[in-house]
ZARO-992823 format. One record per atom (N, C-alpha, C): residue in three letters; x, y, z. Coordinates in nm, 3 decimals, decimal comma, m for minus. Example, Ala and Ser with C-alpha at 12.3 -4.5 7.8 and 13.67 -1.06 7.14 Angstrom:
% ZARO-992823
+------+---------+---------+---------+
: resn :      c1 :      c2 :      c3 :
+------+---------+---------+---------+
:  Ala :   1,319 :  m0,569 :   0,780 :
:  Ala :   1,230 :  m0,450 :   0,780 :
:  Ala :   1,320 :  m0,330 :   0,780 :
:  Ser :   1,285 :  m0,225 :   0,708 :
:  Ser :   1,367 :  m0,106 :   0,714 :
:  Ser :   1,290 :   0,003 :   0,787 :
+------+---------+---------+---------+
This chain:
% ZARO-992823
+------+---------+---------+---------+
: resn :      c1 :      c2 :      c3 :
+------+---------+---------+---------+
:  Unk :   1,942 :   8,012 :   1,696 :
:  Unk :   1,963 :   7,973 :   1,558 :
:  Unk :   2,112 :   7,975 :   1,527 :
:  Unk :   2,168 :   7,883 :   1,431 :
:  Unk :   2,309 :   7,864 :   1,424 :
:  Unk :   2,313 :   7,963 :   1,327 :
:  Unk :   2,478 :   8,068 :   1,361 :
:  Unk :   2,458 :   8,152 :   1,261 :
:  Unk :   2,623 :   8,104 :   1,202 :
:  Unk :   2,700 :   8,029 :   1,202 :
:  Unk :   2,846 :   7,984 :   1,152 :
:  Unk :   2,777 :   7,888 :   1,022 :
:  Unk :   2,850 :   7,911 :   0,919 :
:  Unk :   2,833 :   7,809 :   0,839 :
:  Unk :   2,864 :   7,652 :   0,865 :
:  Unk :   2,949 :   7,565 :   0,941 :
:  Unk :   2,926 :   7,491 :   0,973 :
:  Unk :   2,801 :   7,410 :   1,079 :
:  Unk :   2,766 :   7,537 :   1,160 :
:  Unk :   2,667 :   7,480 :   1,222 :
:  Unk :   2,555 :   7,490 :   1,178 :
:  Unk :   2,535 :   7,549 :   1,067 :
:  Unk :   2,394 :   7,530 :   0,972 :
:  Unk :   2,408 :   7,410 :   0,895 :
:  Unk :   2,522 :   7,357 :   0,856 :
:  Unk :   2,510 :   7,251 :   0,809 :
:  Unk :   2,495 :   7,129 :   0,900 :
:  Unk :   2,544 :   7,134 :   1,046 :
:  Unk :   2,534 :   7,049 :   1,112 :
:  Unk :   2,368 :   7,022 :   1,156 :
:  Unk :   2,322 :   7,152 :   1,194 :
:  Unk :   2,133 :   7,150 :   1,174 :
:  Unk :   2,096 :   7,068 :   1,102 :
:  Unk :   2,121 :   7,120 :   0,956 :
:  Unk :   2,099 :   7,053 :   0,842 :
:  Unk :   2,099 :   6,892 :   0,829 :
:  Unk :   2,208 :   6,853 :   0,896 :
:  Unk :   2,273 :   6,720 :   0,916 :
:  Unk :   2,135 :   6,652 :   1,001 :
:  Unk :   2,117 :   6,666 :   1,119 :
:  Unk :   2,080 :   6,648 :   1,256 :
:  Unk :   1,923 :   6,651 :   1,182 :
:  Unk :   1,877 :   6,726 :   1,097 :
:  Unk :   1,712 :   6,722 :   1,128 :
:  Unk :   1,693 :   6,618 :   0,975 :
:  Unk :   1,770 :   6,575 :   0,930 :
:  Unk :   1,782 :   6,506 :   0,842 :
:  Unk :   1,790 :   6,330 :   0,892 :
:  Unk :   1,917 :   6,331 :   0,943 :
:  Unk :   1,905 :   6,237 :   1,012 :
:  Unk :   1,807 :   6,185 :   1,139 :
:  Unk :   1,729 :   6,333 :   1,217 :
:  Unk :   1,633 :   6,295 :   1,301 :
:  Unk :   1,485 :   6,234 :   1,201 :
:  Unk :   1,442 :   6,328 :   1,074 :
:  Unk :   1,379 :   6,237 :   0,993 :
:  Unk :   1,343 :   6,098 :   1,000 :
:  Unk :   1,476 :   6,034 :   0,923 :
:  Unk :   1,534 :   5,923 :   0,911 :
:  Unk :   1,483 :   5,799 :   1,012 :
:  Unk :   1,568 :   5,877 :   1,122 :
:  Unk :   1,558 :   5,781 :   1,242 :
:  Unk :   1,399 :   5,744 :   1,283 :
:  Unk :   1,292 :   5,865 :   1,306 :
:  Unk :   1,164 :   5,876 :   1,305 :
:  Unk :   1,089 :   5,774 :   1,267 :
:  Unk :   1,121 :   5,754 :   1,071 :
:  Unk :   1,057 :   5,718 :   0,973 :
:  Unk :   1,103 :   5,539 :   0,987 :
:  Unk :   1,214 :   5,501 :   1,053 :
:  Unk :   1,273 :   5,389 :   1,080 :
:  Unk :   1,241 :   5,332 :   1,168 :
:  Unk :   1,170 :   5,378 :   1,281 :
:  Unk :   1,104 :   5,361 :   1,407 :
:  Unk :   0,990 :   5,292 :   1,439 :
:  Unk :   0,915 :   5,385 :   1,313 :
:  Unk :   0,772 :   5,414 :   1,349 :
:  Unk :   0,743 :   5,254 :   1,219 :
:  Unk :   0,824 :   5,280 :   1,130 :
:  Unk :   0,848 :   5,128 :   1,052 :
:  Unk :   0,834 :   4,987 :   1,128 :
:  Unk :   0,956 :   4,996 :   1,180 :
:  Unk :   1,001 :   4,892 :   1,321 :
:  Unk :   0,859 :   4,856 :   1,416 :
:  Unk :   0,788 :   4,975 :   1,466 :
:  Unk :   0,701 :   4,914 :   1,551 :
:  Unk :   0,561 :   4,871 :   1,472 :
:  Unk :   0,540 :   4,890 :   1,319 :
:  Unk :   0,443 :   4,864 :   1,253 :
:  Unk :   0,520 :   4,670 :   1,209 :
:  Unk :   0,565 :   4,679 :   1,227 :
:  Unk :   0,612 :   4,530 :   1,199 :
:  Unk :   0,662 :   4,488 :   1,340 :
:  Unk :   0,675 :   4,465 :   1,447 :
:  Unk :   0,643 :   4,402 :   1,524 :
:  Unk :   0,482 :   4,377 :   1,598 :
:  Unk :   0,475 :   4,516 :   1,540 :
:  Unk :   0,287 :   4,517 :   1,584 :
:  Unk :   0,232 :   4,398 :   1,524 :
:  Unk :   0,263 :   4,387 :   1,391 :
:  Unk :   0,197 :   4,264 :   1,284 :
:  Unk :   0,225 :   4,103 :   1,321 :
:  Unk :   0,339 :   4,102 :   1,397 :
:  Unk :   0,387 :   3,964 :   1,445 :
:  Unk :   0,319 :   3,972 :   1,554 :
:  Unk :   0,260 :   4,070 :   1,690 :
:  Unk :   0,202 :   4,052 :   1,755 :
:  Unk :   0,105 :   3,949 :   1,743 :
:  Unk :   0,010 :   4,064 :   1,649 :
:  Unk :  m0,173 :   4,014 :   1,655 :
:  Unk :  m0,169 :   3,914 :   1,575 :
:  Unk :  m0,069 :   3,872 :   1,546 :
:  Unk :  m0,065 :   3,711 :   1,425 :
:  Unk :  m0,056 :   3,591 :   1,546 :
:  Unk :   0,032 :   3,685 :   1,659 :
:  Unk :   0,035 :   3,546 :   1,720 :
:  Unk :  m0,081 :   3,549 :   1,816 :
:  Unk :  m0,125 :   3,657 :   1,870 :
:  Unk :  m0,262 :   3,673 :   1,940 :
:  Unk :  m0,378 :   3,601 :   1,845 :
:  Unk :  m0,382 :   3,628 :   1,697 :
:  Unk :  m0,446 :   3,551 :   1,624 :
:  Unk :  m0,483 :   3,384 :   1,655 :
:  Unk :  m0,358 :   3,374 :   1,657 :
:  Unk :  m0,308 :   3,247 :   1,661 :
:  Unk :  m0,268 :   3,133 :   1,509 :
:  Unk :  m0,237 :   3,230 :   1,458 :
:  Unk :  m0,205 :   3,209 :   1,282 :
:  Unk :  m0,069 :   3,204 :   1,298 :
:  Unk :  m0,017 :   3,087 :   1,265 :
:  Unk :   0,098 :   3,014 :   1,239 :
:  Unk :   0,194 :   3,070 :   1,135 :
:  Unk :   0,124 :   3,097 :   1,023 :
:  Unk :   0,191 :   3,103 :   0,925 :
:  Unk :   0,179 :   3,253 :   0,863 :
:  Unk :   0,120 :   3,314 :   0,911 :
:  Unk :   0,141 :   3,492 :   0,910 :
:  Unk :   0,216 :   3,537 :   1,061 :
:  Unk :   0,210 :   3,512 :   1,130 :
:  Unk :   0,321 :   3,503 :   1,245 :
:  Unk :   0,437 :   3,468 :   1,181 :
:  Unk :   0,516 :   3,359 :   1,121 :
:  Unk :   0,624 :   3,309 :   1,093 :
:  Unk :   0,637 :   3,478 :   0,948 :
:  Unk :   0,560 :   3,488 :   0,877 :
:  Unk :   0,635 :   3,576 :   0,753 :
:  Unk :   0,618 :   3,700 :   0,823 :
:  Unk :   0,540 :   3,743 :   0,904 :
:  Unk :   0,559 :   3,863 :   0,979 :
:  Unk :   0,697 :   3,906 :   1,060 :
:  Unk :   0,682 :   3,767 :   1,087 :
:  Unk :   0,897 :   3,771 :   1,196 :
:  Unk :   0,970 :   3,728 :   1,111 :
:  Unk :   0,981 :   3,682 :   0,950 :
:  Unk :   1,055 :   3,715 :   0,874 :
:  Unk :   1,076 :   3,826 :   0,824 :
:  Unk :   0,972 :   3,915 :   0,799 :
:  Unk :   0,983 :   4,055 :   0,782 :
:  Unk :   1,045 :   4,123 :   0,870 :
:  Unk :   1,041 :   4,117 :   0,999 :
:  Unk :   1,099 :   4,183 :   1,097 :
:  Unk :   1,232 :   4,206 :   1,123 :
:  Unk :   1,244 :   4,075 :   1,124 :
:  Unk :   1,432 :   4,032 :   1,179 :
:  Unk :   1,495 :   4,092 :   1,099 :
:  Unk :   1,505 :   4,142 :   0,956 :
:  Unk :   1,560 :   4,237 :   0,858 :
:  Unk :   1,536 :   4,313 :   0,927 :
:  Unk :   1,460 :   4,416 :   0,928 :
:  Unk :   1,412 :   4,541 :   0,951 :
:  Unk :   1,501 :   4,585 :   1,092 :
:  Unk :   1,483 :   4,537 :   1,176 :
:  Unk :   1,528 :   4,525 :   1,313 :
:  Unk :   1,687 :   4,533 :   1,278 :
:  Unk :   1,732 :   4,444 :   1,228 :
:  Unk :   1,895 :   4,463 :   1,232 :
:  Unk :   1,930 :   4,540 :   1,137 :
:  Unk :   1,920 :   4,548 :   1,037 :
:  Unk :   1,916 :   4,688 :   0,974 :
:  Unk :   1,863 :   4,817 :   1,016 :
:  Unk :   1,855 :   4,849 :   1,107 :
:  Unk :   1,802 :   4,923 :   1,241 :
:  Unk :   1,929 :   4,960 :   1,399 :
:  Unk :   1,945 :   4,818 :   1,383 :
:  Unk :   2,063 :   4,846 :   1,461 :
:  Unk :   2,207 :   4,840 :   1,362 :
:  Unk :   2,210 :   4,805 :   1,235 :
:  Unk :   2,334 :   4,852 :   1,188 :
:  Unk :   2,376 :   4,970 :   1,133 :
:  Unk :   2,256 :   5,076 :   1,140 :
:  Unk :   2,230 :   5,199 :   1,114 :
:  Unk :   2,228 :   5,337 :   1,260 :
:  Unk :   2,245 :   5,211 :   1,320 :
:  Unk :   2,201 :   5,310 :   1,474 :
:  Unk :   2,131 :   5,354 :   1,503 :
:  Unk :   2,024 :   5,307 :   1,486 :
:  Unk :   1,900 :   5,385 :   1,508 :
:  Unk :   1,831 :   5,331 :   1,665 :
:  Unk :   1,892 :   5,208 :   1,680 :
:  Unk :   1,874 :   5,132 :   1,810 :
:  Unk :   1,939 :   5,074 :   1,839 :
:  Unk :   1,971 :   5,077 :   1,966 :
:  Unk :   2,092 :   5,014 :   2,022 :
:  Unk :   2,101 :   4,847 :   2,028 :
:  Unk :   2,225 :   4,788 :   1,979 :
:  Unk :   2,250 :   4,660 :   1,974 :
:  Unk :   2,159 :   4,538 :   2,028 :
:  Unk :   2,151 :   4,604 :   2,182 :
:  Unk :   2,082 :   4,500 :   2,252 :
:  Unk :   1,960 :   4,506 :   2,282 :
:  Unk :   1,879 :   4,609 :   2,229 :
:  Unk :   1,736 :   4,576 :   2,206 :
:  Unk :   1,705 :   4,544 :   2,126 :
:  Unk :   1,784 :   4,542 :   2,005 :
:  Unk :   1,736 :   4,491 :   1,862 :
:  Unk :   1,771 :   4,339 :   1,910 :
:  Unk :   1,869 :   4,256 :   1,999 :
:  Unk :   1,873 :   4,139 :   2,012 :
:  Unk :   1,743 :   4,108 :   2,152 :
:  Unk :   1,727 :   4,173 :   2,204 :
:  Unk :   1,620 :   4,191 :   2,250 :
:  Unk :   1,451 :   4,162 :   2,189 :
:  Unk :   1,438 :   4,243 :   2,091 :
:  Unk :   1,335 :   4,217 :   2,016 :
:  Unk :   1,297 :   4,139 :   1,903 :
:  Unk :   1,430 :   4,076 :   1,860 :
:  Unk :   1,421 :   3,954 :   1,761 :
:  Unk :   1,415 :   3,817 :   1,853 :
:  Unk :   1,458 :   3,849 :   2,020 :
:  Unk :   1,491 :   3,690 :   2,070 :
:  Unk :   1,252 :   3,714 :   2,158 :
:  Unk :   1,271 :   3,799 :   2,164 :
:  Unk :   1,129 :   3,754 :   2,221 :
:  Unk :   1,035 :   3,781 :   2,139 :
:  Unk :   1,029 :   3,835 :   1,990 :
:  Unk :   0,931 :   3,787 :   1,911 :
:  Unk :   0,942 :   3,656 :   1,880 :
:  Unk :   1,073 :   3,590 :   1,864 :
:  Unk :   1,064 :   3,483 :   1,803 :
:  Unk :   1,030 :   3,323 :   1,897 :
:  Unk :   1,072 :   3,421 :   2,010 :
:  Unk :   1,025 :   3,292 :   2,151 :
:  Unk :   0,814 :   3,343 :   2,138 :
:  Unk :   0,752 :   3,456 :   2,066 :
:  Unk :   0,609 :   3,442 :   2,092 :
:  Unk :   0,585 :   3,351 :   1,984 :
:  Unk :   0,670 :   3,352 :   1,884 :
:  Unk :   0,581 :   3,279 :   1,753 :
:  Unk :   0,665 :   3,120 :   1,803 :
:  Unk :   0,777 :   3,088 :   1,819 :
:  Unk :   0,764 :   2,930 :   1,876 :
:  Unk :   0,652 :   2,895 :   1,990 :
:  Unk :   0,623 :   2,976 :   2,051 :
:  Unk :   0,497 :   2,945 :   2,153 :
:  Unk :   0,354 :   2,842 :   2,082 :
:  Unk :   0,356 :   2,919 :   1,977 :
:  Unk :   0,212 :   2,881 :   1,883 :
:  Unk :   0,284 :   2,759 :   1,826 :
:  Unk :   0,390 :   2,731 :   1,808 :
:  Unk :   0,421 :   2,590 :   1,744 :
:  Unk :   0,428 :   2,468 :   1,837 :
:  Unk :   0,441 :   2,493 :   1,991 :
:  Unk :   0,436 :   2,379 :   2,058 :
:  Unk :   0,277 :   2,374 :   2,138 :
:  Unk :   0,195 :   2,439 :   2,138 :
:  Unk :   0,072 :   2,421 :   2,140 :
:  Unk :  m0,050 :   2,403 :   2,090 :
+------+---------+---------+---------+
């Protein structure tokens, strides 16, 4: 246990921000989950507002740090290559 006053605040800091990060996460994969089964659906047009919802979420995600740069370009370039899939077939 931190017994310096700065490192109680740094605790403080750290389980605050681990929160955060958690609650941002678990967000993130409830909205890519939704663009999933839209496109497993095969619904066009809840696929398309589902990966509009996302692509926010996601980069506001990585401009927060919560995920690193290139999976957030990662996960906006291959949701959006599943939902063009359903538009050329």
């Amino acid at each position: 246990m931190a017994t310096h006053k700065s490192a109680l605040k740094r605790q403080k800091q750290d389980e605050k921000r681990s929160r955060r990060n958690v609650h941002i996460r678990s967000t993130l994969k409830t909205l890519i989950k939704r663009v999933r089964l839209a496109v497993e659906a095969k619904d066009i047009d809840k696929a398309r507002t589902a990966l509009s919802e996302a692509i926010p979420a996601i980069d506001k995600a990585k401009s927060k740090g919560v995920i690193h740069r290139n999976t957030a370009s990662r996960k906006v370039s291959r949701l959006t290559k599943r939902v063009n899939s359903l538009q050329s077939s």
